[in-house]
C-alpha positions as CSV (number, residue, x, y, z in Angstrom):
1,X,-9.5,-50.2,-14.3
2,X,-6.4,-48.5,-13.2
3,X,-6.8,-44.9,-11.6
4,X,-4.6,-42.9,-10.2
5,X,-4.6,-41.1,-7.9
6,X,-3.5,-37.9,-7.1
7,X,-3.3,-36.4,-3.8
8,X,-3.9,-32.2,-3.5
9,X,-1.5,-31.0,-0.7
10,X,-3.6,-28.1,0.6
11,X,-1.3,-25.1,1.2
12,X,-2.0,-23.5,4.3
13,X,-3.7,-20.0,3.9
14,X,-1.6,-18.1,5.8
15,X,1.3,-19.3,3.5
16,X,-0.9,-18.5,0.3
17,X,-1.8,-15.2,1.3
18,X,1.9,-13.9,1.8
19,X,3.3,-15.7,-1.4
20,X,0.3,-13.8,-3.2
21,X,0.6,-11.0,-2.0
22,X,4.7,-11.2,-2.9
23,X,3.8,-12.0,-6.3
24,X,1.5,-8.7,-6.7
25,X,3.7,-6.1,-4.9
26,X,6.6,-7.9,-7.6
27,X,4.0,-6.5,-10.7
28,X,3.7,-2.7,-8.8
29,X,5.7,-0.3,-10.8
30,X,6.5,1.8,-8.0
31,X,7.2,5.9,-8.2
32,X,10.4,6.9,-8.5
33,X,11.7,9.3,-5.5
34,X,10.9,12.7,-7.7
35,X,7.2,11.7,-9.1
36,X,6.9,10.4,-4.8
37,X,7.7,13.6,-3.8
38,X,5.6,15.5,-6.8
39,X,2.8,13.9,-5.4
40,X,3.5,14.5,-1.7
41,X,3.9,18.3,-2.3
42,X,0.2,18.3,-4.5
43,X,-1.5,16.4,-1.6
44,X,0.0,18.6,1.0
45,X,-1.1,21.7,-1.1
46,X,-4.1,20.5,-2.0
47,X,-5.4,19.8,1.7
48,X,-4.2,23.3,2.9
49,X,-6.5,24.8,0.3
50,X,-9.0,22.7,1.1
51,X,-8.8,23.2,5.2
52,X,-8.4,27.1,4.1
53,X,-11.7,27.3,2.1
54,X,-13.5,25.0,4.4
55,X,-12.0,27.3,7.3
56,X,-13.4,30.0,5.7
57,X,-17.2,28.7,4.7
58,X,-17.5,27.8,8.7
59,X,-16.5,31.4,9.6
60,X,-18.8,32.6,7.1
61,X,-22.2,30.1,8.3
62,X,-21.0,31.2,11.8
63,X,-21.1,34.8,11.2
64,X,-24.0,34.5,9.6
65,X,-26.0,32.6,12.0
66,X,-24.9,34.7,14.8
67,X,-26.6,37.4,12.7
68,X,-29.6,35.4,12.4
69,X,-29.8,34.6,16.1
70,X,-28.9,38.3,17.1
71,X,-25.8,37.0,19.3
């Protein structure tokens, strides 16, 4: 019996992982510069609020428990 052969060249991981990941960032449909900064200017807006309300609840415990206490 005749068999051949073959011989599996391991690729080295390193080299793997960046032709990988090259293959998936060439599959991202990336955000055009308006829909980027859409999304910038509802994250920004949306952490303000958030700091603002959050701001405001602390005041609120604070006030309160300095009531509480009698400070």
């Amino acid at each position: 019996m005749n068999k051949s052969v073959t011989v599996n060249a391991k690729e080295n991981p390193i080299i793997k992982y960046f032709k990988d990941t090259r293959a998936e960032l060439r599959k991202v449909t990336w955000p055009t510069r308006e829909e980027a900064t859409n999304l910038t200017v509802v994250v920004l807006v949306v952490t303000f609020t958030m700091a603002m309300i959050l701001g405001a609840v602390d005041f609120l415990f604070a006030q309160f428990f300095r009531l509480l206490v009698g400070g």
